[in-house]
N, C-alpha and C positions, 0 to 999 in steps of 0.2 A: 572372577570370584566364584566360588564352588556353591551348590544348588542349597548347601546345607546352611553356609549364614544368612541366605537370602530367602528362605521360605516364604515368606511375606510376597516380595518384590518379585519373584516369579510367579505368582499368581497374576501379576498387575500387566496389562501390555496396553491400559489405554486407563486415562482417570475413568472410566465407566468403572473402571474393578474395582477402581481406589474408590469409588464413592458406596461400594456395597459394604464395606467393612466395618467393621462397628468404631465408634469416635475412638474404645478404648485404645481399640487395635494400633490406632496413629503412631502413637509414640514408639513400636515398635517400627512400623515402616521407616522413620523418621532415623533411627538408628542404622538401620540396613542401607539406606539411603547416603546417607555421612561414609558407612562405613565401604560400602560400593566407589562413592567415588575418591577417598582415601589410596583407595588398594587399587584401582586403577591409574589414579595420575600414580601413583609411585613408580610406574613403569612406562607408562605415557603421559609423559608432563605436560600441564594446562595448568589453566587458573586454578587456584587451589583453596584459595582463605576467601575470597568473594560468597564461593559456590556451599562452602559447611557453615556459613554464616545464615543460608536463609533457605535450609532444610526443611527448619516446622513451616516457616512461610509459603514454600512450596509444596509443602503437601496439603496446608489448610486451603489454601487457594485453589486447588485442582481439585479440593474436598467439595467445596461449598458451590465453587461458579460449574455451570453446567458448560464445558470449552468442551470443542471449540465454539459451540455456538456464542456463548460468551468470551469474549474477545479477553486477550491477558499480553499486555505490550510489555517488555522489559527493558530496564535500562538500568546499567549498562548492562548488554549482552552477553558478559564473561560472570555474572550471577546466575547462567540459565541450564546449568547442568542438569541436575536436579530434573528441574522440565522438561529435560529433553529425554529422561531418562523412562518419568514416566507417563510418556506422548508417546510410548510404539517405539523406542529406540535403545533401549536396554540391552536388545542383543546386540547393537551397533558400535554401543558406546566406546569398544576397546578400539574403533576409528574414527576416536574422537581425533581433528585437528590433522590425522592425516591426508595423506594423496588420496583422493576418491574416497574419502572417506566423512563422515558426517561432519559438517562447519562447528568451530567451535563459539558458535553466536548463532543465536536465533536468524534464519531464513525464511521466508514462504517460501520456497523454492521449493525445500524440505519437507515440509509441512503444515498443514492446516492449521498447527495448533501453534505456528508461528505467526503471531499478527502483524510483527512489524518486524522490517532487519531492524538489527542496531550492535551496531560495531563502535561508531564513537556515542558519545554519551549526549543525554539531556535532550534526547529528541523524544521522551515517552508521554509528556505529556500532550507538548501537539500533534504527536499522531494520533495518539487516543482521544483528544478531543475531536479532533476530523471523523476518527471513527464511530464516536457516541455521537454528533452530531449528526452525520450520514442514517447512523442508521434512526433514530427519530425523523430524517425526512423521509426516508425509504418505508418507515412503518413498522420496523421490526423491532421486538422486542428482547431486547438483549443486552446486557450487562458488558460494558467497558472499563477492563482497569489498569492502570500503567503502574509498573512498578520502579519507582527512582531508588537511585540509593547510591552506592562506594563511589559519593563524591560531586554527583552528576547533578545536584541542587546547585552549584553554583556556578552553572552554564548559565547564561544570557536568555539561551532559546528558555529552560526551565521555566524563568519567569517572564517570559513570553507567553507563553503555553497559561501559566496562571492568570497571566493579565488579562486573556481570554475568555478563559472560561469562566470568569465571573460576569460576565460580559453576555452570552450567548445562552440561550437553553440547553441544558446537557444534563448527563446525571451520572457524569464521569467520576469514576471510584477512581484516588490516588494513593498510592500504599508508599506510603515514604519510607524506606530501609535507611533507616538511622546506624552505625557503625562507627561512625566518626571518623572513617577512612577514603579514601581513593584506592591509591598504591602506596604514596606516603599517606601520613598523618593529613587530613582534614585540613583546611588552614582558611582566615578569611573570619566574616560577620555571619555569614549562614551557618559556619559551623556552629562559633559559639551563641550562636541563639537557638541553637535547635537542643544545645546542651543544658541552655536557661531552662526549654521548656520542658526540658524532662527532668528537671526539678521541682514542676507545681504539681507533684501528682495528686497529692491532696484534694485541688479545686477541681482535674480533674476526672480525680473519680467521684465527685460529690457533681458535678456537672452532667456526668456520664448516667449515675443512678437517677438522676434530678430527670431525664429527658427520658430512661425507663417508664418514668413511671406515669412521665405527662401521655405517655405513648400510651399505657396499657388503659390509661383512664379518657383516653381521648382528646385530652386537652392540645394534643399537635398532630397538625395533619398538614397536607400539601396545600393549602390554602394560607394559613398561619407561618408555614416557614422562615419569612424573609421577619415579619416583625419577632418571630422564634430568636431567630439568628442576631438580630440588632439587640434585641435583650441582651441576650446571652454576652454580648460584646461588651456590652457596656458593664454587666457585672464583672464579667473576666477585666476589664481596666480596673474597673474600682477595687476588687479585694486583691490583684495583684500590681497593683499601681506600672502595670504596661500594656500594652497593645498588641494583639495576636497577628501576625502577617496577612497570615491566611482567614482569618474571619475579617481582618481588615478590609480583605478582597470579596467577603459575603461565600468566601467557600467555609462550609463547615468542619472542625477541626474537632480529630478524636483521634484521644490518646494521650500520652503515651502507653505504649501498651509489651508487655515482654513478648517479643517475637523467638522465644524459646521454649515459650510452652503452647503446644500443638493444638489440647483443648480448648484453651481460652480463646485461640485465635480464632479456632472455628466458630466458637459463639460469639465470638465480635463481628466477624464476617458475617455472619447468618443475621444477626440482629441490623445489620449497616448498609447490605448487599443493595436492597430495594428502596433506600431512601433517596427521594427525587432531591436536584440539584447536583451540584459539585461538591464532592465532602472528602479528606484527606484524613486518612487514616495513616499513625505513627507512630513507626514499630521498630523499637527497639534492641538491635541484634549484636552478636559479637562477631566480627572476622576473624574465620578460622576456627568457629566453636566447634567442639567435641574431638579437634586433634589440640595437645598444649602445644607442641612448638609452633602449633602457626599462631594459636591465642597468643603467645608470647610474644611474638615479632611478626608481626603481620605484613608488614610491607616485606624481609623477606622470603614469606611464603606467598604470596599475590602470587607469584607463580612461582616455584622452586626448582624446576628440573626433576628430575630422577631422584629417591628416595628410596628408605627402608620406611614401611607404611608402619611396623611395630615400634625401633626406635626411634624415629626422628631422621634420624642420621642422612645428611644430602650425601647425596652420591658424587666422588671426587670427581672433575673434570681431569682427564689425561694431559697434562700440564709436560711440553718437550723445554729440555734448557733455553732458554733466553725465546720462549715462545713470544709470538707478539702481542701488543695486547688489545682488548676490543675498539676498535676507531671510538666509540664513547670515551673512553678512557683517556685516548688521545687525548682527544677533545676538554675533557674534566682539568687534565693536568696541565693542559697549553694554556688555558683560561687562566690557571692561580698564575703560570708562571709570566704571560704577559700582564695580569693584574699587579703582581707584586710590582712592576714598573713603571706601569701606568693607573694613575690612580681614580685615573674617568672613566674608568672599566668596569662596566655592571653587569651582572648576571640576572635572566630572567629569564622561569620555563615556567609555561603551563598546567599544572602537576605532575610533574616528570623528574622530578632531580634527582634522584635515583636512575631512573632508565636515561638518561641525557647523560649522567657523572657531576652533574650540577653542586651536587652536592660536595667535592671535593670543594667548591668556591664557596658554600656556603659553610664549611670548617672554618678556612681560614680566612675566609672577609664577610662575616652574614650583614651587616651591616651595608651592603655592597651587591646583596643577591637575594633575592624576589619571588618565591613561587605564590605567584598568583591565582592557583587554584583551576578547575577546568572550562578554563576561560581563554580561548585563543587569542579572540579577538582582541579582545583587553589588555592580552598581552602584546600584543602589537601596538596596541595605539597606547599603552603606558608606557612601551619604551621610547614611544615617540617622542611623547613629555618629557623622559629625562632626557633626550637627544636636545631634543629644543633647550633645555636650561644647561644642555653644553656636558652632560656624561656621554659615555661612549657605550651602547649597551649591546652587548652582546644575547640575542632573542636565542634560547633554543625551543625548537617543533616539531614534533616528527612530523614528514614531509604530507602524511596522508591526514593529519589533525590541521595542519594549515591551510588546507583549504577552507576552513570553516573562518579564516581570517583574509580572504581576499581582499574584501571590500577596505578595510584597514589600510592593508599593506598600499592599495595605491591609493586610497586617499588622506592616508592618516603618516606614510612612511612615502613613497616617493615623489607623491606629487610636491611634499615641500623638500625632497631633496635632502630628508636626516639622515646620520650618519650613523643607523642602525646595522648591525652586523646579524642577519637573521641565518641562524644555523639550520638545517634540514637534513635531522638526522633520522635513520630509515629510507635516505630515498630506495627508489627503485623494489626489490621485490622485497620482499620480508619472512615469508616463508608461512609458518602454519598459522598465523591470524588470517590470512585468505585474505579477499578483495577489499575489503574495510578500511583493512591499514598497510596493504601495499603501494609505496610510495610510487606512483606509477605515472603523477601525471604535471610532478611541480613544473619539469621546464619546460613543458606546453602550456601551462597557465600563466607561468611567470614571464616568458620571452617578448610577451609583447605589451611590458609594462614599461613608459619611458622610465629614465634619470636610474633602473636598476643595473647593477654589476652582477651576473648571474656564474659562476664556479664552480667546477667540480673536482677536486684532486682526487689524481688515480692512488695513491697512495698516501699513509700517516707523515710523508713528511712534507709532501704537499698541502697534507691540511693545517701542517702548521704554519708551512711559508706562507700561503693564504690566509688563514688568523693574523699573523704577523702581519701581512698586506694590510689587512681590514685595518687593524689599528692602529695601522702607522698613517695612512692614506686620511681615516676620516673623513670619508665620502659615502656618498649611498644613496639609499639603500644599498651590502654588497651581500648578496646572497651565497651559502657555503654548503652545497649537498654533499651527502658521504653516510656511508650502507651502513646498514647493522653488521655485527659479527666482527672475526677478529683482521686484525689487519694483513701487512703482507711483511714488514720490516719488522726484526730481530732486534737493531738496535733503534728504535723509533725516536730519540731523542735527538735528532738531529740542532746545530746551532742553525738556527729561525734567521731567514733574510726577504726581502722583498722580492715579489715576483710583478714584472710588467704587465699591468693590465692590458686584458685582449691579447695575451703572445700564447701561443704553442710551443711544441720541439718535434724536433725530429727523433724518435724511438728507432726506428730500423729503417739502412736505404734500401729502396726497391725498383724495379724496373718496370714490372709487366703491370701493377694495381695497386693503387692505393687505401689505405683503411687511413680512416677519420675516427678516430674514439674519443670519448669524453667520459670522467670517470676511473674508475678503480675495472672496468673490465675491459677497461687497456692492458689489464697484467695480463689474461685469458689470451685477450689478439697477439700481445709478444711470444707467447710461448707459442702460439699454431705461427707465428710466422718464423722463428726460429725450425719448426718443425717442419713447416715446406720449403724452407732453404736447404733443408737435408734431402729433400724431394726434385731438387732444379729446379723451385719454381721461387721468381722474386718477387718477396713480397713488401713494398715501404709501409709502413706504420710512424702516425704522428700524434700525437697527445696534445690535442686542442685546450684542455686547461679551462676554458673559457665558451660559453654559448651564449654570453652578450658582455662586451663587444666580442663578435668572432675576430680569429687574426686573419686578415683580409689577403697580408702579405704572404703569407702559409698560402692560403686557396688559392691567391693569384699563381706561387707557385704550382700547387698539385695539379690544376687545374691546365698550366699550360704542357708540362711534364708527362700528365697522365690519360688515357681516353676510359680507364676503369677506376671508379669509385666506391669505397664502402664506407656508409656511414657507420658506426656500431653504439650504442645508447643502449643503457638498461633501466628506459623509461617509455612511454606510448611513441610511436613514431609517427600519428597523427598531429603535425604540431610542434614538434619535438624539437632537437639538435638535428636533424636526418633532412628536418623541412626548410632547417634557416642557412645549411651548405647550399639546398638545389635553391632558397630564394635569392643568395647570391649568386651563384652559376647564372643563372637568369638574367640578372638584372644585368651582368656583364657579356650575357652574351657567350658563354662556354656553353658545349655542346657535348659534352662526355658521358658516358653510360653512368648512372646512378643505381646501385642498390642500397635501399635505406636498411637496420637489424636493427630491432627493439621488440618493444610489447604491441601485440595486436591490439587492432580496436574491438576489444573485449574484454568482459573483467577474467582474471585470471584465478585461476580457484586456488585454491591452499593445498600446503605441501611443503614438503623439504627445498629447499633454495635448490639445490640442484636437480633435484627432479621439473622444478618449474621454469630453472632454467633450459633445461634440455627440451622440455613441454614445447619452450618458446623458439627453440632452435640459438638460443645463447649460448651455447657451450662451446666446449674445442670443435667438439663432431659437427654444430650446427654453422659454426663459421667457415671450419675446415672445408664443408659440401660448398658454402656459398662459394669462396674461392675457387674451389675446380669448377663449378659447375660455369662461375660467371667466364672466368679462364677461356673456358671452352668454348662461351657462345661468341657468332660470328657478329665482325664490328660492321 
């Protein structure tokens, strides 16, 4: 963006600048701001409707709290542009979400003026409270406040986090980003109560001015508080014949308030900042304000890709005849057409149906399909329920959000043995969301969960024979991992038949070494093995299909055939498919050279999938060396 629409925002390279300005000045910033990150996602695509939603927010906030010393958590992390733009990173910003390039979520790594990661949602208020806590034992004096918002209130940990702090001494500031969005639409009891409450605005600005003025005349101070607060409760029931949540909890509740005007918000911050206890302020924003086509359709500008930043206009994706189409879409379209079948077939994502294709199954059977909002856990263990009263439910998650459902999955899904089909879509790398949500680590967590069926089809018509498996089988847990992005098949619509659990195949014969893949980057290992057979060199490749039960009678072969082994996985190899070939080898007693290929034991940073494949030595080139090199060394 050129020096001349941002005159403002280049004077700024750290909120000290921003806080010299005069309050007028704001609304200008606030415009150059919106209008900065408009004009850059248009050409390097991010979050888009999250981040022009909570503009004024962010500059009132960097206005008022003196950060970093005063701590500023966000959640979720894809609202944090804005901040990061003016925290020192303004000249950064056009690497936003690239390779080496600034994270598209808050880091400490990054910077001081990041107080918390947050890549998945609903962690801001207990980190912030451990923060406001700490520093009261530490002695320091400094303002803690977490910002919740697109959706992230109707996580478990949220009101966890709340449970607490009404609980413990603290004087944690919470700024609730009201939107009434996620990615999709809001959905659930928190939404529509946080829409009741910003229907009383009445009481609350007659409650608002009412504690003005106890303040200026002294009638409330930190001593009065809690019987302040009990008051205050008991009238909010009686003239609106209900009960506050949050003052139900004794944290203090103000607002609603328009988190679109930049003045106002700074003298509510300024008047609220120093007030001891827990107090939740609730602010009212639009996703995607000040561009119309994301205020219009906000789920899809959550992130849009490439754009024209004047008209609207998304930028076409280069579409070849009979392209394949995104493994989600597989996925969307295998579901209606095994559901239209079977009529114990349910759908349920954690607010994903959109990014899962969920949403083809909630067209044509909503009656039949579930988003339960951002809520993993819960989605696991409510599909449990319907397993147990005998549907068939089909869980989708992406792979790096279901870890926050472990505990579920084995005590809630396998330990009785349901016949839940838990989909994990994203495994493996993901690309420019960085370590957050690269699916990096399911079939090390999940491998050593009894009574589970754990799967990975190398390709879309695998993933349907596999669905098809799931639902004809009715057994489980049977777990179904499969990548982001587009598939490998033209004609993807294959007629759906059952695949033997625990069986492999043979992909290529070979002589001198074997590869073990599991996965879709069994397509990468057939084309380098294709390609060293043009080399004289022979290479067998087998598509394991399966990482619980392995096919035993496969390894029995490879194992007695082969004295070189490669495992290849595009997930951590700590743990992994890479670990459960050599704890078979072992326990039988084979003795053949083992190289494991996956994700190091490290988080891997963000980037374009190939770049980070290549990073990881996953590519043609990086398998192609393993090969010669292993080749080469003496047995």
């Amino acid at each position: 963006m050129t020096n001349e629409h941002t005159h403002i925002l280049q004077t700024i390279d750290s909120p000290a600048d921003l806080r010299k300005l005069d309050i007028k000045e704001l609304a200008g910033v606030c415009q150059e701001l919106r209008q900065l990150i408009i004009e850059e996602l248009s050409n390097n695509p991010g979050h888009l409707g999250a981040n022009l939603g909570v503009v004024e927010l962010t500059v009132a906030l960097h206005y008022v709290l003196n950060t970093p010393e005063d701590k500023l958590v966000w959640d979720v992390g894809h609202q944090a542009y804005g901040h990061k733009i003016l925290t020192g990173r303004r000249e950064r910003f056009s690497t936003n979400r690239k390779f080496k390039g600034i994270s598209g979520f808050p880091n400490p790594a990054e910077s001081e003026y990041d107080a918390f990661i947050a890549g998945h949602a609903s962690n801001s208020i207990s980190a912030a409270l451990g923060l406001s806590i700490a520093s009261k034992i530490m002695g320091r004096d400094h303002i803690v406040a977490a910002v919740i918002g697109d959706g992230a209130m109707s996580g478990g940990l949220a009101f966890e986090g709340l449970n607490n702090a009404s609980v413990y001494p603290n004087d944690l500031l919470i700024i609730l980003n009201d939107n009434h969005m996620a990615i999709d639409r809001n959905v659930g009891g928190m939404s529509n109560y946080l829409v009741n409450i910003t229907t009383s605005k009445h009481y609350n600005n007659i409650r608002w001015k009412t504690y003005l003025l106890c303040k200026k005349v002294g009638l409330i101070n930190d001593q009065k508080k809690s019987k302040i607060l009990r008051f205050s409760n008991s009238l909010k029931a009686l003239l609106t014949n209900q009960h506050n949540l949050f003052e139900g909890l004794n944290i203090r509740y103000l607002g609603p308030v328009d988190g679109h005007n930049v003045e106002n918000l700074v003298k509510v911050l300024r008047d609220i900042k120093d007030m001891k206890g827990p107090k939740i302020l609730h602010v009212c924003t639009i996703k995607g304000k000040g561009f119309e086509p994301a205020e219009r359709d906000a789920t899809k500008w959550h992130a849009p890709g490439k754009f024209d930043a004047k008209t609207g206009k998304r930028a076409n994706i280069a579409k070849t005849k009979n392209q394949p189409l995104l493994f989600q879409d597989v996925f969307g379209h295998t579901l209606v057409e095994l559901a239209e079948k079977n009529p114990k077939i349910a759908g349920i994502t954690p607010a994903m149906p959109t990014g899962c294709s969920m949403t083809l199954m909630m067209d044509r059977f909503p009656e039949r399909t579930f988003d339960v909002g951002i809520a993993e856990g819960h989605a696991v263990t409510f599909s449990a329920g319907l397993a147990k009263e005998g549907l068939l439910p089909f869980c989708n998650i992406y792979s790096s959000f279901a870890q926050r459902a472990y505990d579920n999955i084995i005590h809630d899904a396998a330990l009785q043995k349901l016949p839940i089909v838990l989909c994990l879509d994203r495994a493996g790398l993901v690309g420019e969301d960085g370590p957050t949500h690269h699916g990096a680590f399911d079939l090390a967590y999940l491998r050593c969960i009894p009574n589970l069926i754990i799967s990975a089809p190398m390709d879309e018509h695998e993933l349907r024979n596999l669905m098809f498996t799931a639902q004809a089988l009715e057994q489980g847990p049977f777990v179904i991992r499969y990548p982001r992005g587009l598939g490998f098949c033209c004609n993807w619509k294959n007629e759906m038949h059952t695949l033997p659990i625990g069986q492999g195949e043979c992909l290529a014969e070979g002589e001198q070494i074997a590869i073990l893949s599991i996965g879709p980057i069994g397509i990468m290992a057939h084309e380098v093995v294709d390609q060293l057979r043009e080399e004289g060199l022979s290479v067998a490749l087998y598509n394991m299909r399966f990482v619980k039960p392995l096919d035993e009678d496969l390894l029995h072969l490879v194992a007695h055939r082969f004295s070189k082994i490669i495992t290849l996985e595009n997930g951590v190899i700590n743990g992994g498919f890479g670990s459960a070939v050599l704890e078979f080898l072992s326990k039988n007693n084979y003795k053949p050279q083992v190289r494991r290929m996956g994700l190091p034991d490290e988080f891997i940073e963000h980037g374009s999938v190939p770049e980070l494949h290549h990073l990881c030595g996953l590519d043609k080139e990086g398998l192609g060396a393993m090969i010669r090199s292993f080749m080469g060394e003496e047995e």
